[in-house]
ZANUFI-730537 format. One record per residue (C-alpha): residue in three letters; residue number from 1; x, y, z. Coordinates in Angstrom, 2 decimals, padded with zeros to 5 digits. Example, Ala and Ser with C-alpha at 12.3 -4.5 7.8 and 13.67 -1.06 7.14 Angstrom:
r resn = ALA&resi = 1&x = 012.30&y = -004.50&z = 007.80 $
r resn = SER&resi = 2&x = 013.67&y = -001.06&z = 007.14 $
// end
This chain:
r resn = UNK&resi = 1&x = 084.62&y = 024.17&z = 029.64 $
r resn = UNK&resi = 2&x = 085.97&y = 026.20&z = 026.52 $
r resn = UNK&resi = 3&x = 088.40&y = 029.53&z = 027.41 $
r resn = UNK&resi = 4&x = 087.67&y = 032.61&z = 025.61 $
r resn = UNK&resi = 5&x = 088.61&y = 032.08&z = 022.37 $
r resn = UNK&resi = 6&x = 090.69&y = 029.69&z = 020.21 $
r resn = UNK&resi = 7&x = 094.62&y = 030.00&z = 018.97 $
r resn = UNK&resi = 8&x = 096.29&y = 027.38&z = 016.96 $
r resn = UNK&resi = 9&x = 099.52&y = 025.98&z = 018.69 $
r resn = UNK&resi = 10&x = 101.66&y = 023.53&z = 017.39 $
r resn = UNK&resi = 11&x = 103.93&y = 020.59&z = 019.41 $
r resn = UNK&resi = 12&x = 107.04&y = 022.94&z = 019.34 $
r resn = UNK&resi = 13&x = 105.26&y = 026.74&z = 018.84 $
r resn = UNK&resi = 14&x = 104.93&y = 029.46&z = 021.61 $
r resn = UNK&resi = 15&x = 102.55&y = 030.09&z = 023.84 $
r resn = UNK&resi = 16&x = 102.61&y = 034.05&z = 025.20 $
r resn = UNK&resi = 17&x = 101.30&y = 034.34&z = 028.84 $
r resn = UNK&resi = 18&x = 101.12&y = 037.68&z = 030.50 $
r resn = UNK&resi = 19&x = 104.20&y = 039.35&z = 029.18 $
r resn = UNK&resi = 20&x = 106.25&y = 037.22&z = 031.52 $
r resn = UNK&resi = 21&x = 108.30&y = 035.19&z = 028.55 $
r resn = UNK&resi = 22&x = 107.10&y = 032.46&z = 026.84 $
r resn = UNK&resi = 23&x = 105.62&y = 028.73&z = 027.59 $
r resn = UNK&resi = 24&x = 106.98&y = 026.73&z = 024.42 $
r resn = UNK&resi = 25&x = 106.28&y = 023.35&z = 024.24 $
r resn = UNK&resi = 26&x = 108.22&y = 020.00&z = 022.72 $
r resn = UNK&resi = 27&x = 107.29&y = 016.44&z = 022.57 $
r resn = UNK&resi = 28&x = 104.43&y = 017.16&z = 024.86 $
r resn = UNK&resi = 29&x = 106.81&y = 018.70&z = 027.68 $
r resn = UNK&resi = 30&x = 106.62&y = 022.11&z = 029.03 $
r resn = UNK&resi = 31&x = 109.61&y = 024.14&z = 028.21 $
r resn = UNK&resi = 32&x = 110.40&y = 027.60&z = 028.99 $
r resn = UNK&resi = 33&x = 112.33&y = 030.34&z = 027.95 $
r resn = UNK&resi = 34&x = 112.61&y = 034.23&z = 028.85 $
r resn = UNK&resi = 35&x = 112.88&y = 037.35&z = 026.94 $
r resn = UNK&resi = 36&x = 115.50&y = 037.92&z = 028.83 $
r resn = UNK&resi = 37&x = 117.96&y = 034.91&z = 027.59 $
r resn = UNK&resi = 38&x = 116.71&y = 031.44&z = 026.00 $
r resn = UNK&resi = 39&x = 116.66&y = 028.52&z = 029.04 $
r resn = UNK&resi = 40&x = 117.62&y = 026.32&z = 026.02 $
r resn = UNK&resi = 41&x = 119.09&y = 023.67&z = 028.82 $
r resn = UNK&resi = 42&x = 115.83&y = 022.51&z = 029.56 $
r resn = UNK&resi = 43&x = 115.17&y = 020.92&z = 026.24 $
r resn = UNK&resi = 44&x = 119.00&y = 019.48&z = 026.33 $
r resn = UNK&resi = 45&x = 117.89&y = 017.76&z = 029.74 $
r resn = UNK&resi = 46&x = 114.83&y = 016.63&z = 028.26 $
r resn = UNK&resi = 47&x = 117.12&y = 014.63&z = 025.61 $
r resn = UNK&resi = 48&x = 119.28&y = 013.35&z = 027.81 $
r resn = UNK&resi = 49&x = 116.69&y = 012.05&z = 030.60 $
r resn = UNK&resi = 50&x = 114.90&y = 010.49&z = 027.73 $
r resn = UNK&resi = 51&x = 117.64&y = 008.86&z = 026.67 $
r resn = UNK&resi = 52&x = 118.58&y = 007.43&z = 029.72 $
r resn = UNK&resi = 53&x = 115.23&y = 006.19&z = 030.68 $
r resn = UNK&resi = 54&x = 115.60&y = 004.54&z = 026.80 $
r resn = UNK&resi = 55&x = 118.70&y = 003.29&z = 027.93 $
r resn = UNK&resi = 56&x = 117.70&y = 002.15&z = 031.57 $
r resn = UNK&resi = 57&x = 114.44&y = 001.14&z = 030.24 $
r resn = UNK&resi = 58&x = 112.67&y = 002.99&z = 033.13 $
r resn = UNK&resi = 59&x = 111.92&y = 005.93&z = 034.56 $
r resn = UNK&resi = 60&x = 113.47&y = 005.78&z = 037.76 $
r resn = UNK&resi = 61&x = 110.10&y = 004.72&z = 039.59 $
r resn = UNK&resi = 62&x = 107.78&y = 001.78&z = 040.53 $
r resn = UNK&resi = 63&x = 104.58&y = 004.31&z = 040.59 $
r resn = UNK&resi = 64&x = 103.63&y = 005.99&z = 036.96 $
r resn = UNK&resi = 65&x = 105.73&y = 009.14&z = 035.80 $
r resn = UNK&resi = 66&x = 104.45&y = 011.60&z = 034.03 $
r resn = UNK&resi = 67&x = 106.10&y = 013.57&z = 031.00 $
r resn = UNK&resi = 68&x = 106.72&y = 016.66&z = 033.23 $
r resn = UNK&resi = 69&x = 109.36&y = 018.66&z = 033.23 $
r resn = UNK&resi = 70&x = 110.11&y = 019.92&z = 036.84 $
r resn = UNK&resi = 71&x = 112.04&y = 023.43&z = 037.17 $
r resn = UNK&resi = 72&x = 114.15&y = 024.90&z = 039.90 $
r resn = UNK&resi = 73&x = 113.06&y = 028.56&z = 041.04 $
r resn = UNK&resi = 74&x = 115.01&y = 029.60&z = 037.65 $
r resn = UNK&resi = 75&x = 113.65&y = 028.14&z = 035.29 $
r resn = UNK&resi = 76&x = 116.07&y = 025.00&z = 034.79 $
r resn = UNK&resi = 77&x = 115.76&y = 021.59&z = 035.36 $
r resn = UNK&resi = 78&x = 115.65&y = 020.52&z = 038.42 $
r resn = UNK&resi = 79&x = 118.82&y = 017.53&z = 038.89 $
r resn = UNK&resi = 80&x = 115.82&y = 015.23&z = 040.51 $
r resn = UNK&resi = 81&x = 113.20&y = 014.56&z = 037.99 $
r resn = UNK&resi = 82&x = 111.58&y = 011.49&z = 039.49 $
r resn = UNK&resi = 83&x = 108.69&y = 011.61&z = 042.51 $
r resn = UNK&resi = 84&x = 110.98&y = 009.66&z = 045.11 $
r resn = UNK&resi = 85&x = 113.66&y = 011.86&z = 044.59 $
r resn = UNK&resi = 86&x = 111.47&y = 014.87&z = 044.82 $
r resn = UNK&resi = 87&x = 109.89&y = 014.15&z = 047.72 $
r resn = UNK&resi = 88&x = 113.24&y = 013.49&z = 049.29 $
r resn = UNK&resi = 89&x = 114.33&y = 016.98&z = 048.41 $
r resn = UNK&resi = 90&x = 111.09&y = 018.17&z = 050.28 $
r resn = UNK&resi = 91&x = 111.73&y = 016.52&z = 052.96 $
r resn = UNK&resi = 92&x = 115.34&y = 017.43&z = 053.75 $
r resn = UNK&resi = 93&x = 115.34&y = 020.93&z = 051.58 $
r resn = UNK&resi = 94&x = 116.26&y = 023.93&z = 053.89 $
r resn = UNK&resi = 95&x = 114.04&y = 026.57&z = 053.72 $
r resn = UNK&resi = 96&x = 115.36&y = 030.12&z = 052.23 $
r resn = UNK&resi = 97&x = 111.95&y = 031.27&z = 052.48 $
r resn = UNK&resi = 98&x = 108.53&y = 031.49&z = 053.18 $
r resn = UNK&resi = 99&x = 105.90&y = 033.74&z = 051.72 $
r resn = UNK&resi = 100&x = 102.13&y = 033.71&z = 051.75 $
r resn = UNK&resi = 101&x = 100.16&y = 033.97&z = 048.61 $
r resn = UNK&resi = 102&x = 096.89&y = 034.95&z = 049.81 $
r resn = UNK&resi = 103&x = 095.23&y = 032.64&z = 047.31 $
r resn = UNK&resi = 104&x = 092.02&y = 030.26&z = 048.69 $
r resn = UNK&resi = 105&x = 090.91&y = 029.27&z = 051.84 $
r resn = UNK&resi = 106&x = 093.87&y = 026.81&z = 053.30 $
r resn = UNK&resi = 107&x = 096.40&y = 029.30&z = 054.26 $
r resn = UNK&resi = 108&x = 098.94&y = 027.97&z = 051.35 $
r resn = UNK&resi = 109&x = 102.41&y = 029.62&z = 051.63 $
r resn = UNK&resi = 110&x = 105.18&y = 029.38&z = 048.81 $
r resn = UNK&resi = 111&x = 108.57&y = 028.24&z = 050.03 $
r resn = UNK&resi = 112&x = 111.77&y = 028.61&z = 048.66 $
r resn = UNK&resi = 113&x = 114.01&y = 025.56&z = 049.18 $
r resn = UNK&resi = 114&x = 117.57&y = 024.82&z = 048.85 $
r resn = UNK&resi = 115&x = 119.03&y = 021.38&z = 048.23 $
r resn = UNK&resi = 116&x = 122.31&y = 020.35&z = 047.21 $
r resn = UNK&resi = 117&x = 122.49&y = 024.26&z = 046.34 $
r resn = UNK&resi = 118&x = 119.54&y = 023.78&z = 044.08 $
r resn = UNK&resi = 119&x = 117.10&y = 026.04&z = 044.93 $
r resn = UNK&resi = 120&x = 113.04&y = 025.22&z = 044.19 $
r resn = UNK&resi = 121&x = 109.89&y = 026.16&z = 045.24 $
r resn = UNK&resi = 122&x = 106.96&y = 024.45&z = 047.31 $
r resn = UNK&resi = 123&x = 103.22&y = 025.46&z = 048.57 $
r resn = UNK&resi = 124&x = 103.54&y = 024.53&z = 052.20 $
r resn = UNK&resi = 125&x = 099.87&y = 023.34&z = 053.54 $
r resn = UNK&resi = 126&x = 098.70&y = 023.33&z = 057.50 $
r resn = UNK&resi = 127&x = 095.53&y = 023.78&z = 057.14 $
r resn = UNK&resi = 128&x = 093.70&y = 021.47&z = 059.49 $
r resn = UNK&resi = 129&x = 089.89&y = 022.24&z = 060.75 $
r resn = UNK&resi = 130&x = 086.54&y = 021.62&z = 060.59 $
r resn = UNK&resi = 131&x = 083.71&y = 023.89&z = 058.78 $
r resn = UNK&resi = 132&x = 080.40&y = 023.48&z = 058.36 $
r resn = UNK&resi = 133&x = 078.85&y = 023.72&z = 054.77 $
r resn = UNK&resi = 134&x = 076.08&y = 025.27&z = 054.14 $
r resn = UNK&resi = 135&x = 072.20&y = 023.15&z = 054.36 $
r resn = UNK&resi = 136&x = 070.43&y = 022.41&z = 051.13 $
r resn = UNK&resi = 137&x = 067.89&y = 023.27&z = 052.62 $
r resn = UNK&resi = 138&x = 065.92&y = 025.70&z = 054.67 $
r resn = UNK&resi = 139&x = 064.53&y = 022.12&z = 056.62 $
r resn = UNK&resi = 140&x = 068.14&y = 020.73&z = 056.59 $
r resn = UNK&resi = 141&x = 071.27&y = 021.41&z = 059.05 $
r resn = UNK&resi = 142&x = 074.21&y = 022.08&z = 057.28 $
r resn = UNK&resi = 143&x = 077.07&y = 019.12&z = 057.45 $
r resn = UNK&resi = 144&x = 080.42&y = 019.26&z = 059.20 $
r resn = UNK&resi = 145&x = 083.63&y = 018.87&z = 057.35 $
r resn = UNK&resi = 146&x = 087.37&y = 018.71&z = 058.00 $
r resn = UNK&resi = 147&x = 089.74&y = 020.78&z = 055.84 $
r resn = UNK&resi = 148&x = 093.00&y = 019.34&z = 055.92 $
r resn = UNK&resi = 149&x = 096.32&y = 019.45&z = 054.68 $
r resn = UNK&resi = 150&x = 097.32&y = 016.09&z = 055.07 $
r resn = UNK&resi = 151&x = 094.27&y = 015.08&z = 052.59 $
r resn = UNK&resi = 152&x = 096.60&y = 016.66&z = 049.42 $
r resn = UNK&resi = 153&x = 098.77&y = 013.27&z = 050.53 $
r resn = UNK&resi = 154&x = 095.78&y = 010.97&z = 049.61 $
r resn = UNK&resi = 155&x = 095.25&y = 012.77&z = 046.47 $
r resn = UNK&resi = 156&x = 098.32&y = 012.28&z = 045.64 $
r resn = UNK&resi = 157&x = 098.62&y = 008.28&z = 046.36 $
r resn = UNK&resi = 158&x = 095.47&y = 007.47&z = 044.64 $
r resn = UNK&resi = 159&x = 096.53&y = 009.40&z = 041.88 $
r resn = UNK&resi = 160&x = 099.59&y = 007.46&z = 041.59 $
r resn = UNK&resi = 161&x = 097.75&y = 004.07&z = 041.93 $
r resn = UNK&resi = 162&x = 095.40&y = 004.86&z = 039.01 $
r resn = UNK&resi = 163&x = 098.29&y = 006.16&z = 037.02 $
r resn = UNK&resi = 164&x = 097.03&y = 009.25&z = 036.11 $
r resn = UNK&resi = 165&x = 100.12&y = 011.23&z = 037.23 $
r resn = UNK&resi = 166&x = 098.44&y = 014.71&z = 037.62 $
r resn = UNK&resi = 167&x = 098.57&y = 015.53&z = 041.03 $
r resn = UNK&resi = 168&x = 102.13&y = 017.00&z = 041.86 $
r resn = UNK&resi = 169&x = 104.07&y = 015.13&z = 044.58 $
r resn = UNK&resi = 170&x = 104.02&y = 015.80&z = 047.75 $
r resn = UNK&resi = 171&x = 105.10&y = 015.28&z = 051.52 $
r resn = UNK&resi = 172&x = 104.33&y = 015.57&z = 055.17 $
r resn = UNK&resi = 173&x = 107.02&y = 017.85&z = 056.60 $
r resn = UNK&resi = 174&x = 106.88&y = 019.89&z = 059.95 $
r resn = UNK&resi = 175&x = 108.88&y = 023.12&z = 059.32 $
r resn = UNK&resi = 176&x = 109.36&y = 025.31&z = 062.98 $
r resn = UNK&resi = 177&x = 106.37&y = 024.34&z = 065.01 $
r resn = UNK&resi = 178&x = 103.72&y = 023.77&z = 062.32 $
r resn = UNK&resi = 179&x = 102.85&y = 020.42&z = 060.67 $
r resn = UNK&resi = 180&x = 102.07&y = 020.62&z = 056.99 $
r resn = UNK&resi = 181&x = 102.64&y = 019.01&z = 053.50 $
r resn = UNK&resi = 182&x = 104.89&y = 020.33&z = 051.28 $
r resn = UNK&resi = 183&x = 104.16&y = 020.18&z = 047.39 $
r resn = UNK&resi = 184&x = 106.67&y = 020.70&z = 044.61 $
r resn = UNK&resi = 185&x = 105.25&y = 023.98&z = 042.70 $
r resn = UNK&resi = 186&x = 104.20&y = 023.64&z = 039.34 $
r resn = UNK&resi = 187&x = 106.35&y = 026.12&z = 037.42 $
r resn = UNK&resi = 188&x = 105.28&y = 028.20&z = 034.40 $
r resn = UNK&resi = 189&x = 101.97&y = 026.85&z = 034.67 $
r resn = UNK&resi = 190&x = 098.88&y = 029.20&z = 035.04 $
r resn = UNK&resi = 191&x = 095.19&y = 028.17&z = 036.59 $
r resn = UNK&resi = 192&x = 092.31&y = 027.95&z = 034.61 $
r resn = UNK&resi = 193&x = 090.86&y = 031.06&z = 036.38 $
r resn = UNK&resi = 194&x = 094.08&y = 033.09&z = 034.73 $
r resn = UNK&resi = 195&x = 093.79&y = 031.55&z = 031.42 $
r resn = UNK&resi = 196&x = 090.25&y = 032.83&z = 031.08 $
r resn = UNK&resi = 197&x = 090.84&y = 035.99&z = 032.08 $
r resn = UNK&resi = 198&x = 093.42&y = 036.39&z = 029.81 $
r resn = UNK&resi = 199&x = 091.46&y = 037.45&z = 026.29 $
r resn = UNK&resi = 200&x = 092.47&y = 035.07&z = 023.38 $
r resn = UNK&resi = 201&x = 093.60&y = 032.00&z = 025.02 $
r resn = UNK&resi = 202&x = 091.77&y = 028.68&z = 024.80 $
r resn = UNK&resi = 203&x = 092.74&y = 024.50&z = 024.57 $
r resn = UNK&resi = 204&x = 094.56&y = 024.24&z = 020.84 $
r resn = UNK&resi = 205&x = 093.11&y = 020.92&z = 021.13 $
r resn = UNK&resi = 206&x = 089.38&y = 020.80&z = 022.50 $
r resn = UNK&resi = 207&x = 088.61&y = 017.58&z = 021.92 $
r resn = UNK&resi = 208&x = 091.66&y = 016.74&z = 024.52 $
r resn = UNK&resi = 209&x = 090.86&y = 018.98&z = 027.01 $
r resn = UNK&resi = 210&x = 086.70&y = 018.02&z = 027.49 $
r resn = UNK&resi = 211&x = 088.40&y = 014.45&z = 027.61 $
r resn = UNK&resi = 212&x = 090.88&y = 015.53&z = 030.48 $
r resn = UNK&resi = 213&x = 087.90&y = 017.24&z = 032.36 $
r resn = UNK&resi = 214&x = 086.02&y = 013.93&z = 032.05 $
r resn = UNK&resi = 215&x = 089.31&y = 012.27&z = 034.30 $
r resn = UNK&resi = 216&x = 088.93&y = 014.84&z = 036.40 $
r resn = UNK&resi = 217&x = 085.35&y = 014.50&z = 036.74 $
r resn = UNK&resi = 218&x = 086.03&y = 010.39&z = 037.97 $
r resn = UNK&resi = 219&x = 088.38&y = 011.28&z = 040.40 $
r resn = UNK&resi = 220&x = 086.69&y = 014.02&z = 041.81 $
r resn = UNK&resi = 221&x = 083.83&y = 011.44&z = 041.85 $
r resn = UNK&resi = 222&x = 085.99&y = 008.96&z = 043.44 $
r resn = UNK&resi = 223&x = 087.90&y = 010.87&z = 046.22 $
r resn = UNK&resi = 224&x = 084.48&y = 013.05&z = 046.94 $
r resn = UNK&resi = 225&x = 085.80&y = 016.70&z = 046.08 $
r resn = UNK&resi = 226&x = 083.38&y = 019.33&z = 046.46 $
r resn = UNK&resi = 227&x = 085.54&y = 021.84&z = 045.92 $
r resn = UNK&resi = 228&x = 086.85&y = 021.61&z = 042.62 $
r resn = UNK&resi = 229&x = 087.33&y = 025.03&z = 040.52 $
r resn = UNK&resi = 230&x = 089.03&y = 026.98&z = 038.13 $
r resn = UNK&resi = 231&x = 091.53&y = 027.97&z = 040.60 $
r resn = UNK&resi = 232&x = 092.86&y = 024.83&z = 041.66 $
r resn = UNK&resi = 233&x = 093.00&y = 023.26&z = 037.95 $
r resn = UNK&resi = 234&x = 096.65&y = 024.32&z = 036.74 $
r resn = UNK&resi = 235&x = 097.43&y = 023.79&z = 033.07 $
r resn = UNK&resi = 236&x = 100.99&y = 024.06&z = 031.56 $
r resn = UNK&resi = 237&x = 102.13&y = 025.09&z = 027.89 $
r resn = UNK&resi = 238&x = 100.60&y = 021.67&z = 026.69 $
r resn = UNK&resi = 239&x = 097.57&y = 021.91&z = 027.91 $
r resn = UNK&resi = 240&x = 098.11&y = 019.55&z = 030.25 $
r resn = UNK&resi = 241&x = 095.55&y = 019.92&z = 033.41 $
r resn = UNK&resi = 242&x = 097.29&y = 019.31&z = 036.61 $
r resn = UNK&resi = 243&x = 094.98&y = 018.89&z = 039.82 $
r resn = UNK&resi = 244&x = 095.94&y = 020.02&z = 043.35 $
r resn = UNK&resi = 245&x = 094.13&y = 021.76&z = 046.69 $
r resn = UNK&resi = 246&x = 092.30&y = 018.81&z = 048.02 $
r resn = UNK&resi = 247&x = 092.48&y = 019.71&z = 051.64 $
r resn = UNK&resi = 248&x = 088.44&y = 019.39&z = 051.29 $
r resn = UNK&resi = 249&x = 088.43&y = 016.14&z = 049.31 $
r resn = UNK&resi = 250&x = 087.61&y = 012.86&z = 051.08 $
r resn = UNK&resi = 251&x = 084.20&y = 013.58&z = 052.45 $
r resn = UNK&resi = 252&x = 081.89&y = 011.33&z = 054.70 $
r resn = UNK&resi = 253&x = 079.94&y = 010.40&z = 051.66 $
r resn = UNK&resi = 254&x = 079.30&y = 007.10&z = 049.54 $
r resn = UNK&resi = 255&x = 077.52&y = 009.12&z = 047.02 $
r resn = UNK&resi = 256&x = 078.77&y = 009.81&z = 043.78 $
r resn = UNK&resi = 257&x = 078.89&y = 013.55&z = 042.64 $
r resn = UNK&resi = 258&x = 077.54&y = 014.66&z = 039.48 $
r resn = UNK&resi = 259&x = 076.61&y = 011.65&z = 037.78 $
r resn = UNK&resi = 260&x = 075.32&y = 012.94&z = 035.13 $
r resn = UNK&resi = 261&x = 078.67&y = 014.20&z = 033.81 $
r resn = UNK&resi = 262&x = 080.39&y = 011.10&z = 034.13 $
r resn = UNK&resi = 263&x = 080.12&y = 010.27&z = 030.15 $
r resn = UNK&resi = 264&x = 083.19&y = 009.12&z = 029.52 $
r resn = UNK&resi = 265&x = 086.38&y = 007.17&z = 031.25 $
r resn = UNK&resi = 266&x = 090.12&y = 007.18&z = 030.68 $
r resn = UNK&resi = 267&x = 090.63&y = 003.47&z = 029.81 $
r resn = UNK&resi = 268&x = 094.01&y = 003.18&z = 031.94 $
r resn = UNK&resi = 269&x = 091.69&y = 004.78&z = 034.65 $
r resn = UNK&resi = 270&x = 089.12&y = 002.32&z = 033.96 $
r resn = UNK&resi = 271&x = 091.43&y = -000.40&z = 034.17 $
r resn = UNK&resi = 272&x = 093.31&y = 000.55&z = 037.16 $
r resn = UNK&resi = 273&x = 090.02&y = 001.21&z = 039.01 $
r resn = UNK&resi = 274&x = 089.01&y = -002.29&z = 038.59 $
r resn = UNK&resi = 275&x = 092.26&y = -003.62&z = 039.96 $
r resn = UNK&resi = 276&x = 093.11&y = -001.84&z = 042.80 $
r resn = UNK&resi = 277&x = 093.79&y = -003.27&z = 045.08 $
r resn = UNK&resi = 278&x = 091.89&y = -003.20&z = 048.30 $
r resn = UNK&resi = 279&x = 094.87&y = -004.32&z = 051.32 $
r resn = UNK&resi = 280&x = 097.62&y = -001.96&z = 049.10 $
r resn = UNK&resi = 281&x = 094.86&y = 001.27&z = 048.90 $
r resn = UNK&resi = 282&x = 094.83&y = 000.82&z = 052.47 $
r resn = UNK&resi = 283&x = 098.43&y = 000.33&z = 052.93 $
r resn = UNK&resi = 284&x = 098.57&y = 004.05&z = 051.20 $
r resn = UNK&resi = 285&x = 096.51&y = 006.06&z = 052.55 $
r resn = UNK&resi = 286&x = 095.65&y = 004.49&z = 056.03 $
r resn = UNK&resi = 287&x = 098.69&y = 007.50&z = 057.37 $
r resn = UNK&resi = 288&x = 096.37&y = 010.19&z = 055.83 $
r resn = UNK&resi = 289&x = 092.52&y = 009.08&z = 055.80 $
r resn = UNK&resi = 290&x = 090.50&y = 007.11&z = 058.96 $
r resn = UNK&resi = 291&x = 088.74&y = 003.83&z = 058.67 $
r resn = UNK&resi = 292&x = 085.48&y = 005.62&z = 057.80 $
r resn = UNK&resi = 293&x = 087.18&y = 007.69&z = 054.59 $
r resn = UNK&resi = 294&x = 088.72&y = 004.97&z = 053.06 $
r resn = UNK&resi = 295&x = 085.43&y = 002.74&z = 053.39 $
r resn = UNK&resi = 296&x = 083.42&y = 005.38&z = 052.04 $
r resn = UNK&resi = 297&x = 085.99&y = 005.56&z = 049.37 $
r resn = UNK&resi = 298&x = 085.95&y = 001.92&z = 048.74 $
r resn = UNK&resi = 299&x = 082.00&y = 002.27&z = 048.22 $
r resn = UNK&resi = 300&x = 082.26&y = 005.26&z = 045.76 $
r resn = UNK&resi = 301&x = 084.68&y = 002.90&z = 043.80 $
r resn = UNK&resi = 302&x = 082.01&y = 000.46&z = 043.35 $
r resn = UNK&resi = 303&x = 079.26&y = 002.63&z = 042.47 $
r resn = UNK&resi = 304&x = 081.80&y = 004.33&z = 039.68 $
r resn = UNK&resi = 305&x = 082.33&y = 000.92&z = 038.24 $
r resn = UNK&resi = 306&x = 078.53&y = -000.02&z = 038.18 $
r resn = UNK&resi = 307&x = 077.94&y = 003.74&z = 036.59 $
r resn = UNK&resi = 308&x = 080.80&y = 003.27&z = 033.99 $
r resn = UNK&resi = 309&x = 080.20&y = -000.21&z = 033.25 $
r resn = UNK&resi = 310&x = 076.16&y = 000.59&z = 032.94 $
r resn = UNK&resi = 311&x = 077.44&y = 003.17&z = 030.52 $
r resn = UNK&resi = 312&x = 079.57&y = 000.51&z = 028.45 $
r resn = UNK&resi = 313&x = 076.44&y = -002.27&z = 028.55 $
r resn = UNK&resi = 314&x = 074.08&y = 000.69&z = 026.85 $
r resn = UNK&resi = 315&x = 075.98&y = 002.57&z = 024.64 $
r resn = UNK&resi = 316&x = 079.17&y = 000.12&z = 023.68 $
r resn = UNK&resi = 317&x = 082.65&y = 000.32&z = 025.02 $
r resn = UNK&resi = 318&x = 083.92&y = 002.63&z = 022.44 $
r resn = UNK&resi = 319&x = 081.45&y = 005.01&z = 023.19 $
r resn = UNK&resi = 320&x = 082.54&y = 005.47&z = 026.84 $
r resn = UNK&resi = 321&x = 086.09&y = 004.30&z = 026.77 $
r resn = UNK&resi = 322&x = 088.54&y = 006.18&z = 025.79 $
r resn = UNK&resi = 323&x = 092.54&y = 006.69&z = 024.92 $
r resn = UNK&resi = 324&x = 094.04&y = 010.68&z = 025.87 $
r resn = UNK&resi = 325&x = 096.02&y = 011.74&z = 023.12 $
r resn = UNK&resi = 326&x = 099.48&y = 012.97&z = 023.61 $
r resn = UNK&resi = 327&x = 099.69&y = 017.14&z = 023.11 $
r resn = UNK&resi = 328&x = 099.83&y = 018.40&z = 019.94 $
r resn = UNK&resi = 329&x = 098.24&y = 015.19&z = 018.12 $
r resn = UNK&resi = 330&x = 095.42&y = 016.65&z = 016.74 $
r resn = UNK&resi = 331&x = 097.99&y = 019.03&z = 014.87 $
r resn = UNK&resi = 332&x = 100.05&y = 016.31&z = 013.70 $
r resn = UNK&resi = 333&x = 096.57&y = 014.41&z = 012.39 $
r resn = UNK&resi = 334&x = 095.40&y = 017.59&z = 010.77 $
r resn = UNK&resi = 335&x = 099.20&y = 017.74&z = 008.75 $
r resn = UNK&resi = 336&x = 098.90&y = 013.96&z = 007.47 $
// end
């Protein structure tokens, strides 16, 4: 899906979003600043971690990282940058705050957190119920669900097994007398829904982005998530699509959804859907997802490696397979 119309944005050029400062973007990182005084230090933080991961020769992490920048309720870079850490701070964070933001159907609120007198923000999940969706059919009973928040913790895992790195971390945390996950909030980020509506934005890169629908596509596929939308697809000044509000994922279904716009696969996805592995899946998400979820999983992995791999036999592995660029690449192809 296209936005409204097209602007041409370089690696390291602004990008203006609703009067509220600017999302300016370097080495494929997200960094802000303000009219009302430059936040300069996140670029100077972006140096130094990348040096010391050069340095270290790793990011801090077993599970894939991705290139995000994550900022305190400020604006600056947050002194943990890697998941573990992260979720640690969710865990133990004291809350400042709590404030509902009327947004969907799971009750989300956003917190304010303070840790090590770093203060960050959160969407804090307890959604946890059953609905019945609609029959499609006037012959057919509708089918019962269960809407919970403990399924954004699945996402989550799987997403990290597969390496895709796109759903933000998050943890199960009971704050007062309600059980919920908390999820580090994506800052200076916008949804999909608020990019369209705002006239004269669109992908700088359109190639990239149908390519990062088609991931999105597989693992809404894989984890059976009806309830994707422009809402719940958050993009930030590169472009990059970032996936959360899967409280409805993980249905009782071994079908695959919309097959017919599975055209194309992420070759790391490809490759780490093919070797997962079965006893450390379970290992994962066996605290989130029953016997009968991750079975039904299991199954929908299958039939998306017969559909890709039928795709690969007919039409050639270069056809279906494919590489994401990093942000701004097409640019830096069109200046060669």
């Amino acid at each position: 899906m296209a936005l409204s119309a097209r602007t041409r944005l370089g690696p390291s050029e602004p990008l203006e979003v609703g009067g509220r400062g600017e999302i300016s973007r370097a080495h494929g990182t997200t960094l802000v600043s303000s009219r009302s005084g430059p936040k300069r230090l996140a670029l100077a933080a972006l140096v130094l971690l990348a040096a010391v991961q050069a340095a270290t020769g790793h990011g801090g992490q077993a599970t894939p990282a991705s290139d995000h920048l994550w900022l305190d309720a400020h604006g600056r870079p947050l002194p943990f940058q890697d998941h573990p850490a992260i979720q640690e701070a969710m865990r133990s964070a004291r809350v400042v705050s709590r404030e509902s933001i009327g947004q969907g159907v799971s009750g989300t609120e956003k917190l304010l957190l303070e840790k090590d007198e770093t203060l960050f923000h959160a969407a804090f999940r307890t959604v946890d119920r059953r609905v019945r969706q609609p029959p499609p059919g006037p012959a057919r009973r509708g089918t019962v669900l269960r809407d919970a928040a403990v399924f954004e913790c699945a996402a989550y895992e799987l997403s990290q097994l597969l390496g895709m790195g796109r759903v933000p971390p998050v943890v199960e945390r009971r704050i007062g007398t309600q059980d919920g996950t908390v999820q580090i909030w994506l800052e200076e980020t916008r949804s999909e829904f608020e990019l369209r509506e705002q006239e004269g934005l669109r992908p700088s890169d359109l190639d990239r982005w149908d390519l990062q629908r088609q991931i999105m596509y597989a693992f809404d596929s894989l984890i059976a998530n009806f309830d994707r939308n422009e809402g719940n697809v958050m993009l930030d000044g590169s472009w990059n699509m970032w996936f959360i509000d899967h409280t409805r994922a993980f249905k009782q279904s071994s079908e695959l959804r919309n097959r017919d716009m599975l055209t194309q696969c992420e070759r790391g996805f490809w490759n780490a859907l093919r070797e997962l592995d079965e006893d450390m899946l379970r290992q994962r998400l066996e605290p989130y997802l029953g016997g009968r979820q991750i079975s039904n999983l299991l199954t929908r992995r299958t039939r998306l490696i017969r559909h890709f791999q039928a795709l690969i036999d007919e039409h050639g592995e270069d056809a279906v397979l494919f590489d994401l660029p990093p942000p701004g690449a097409q640019k830096a192809d069109q200046n060669d």
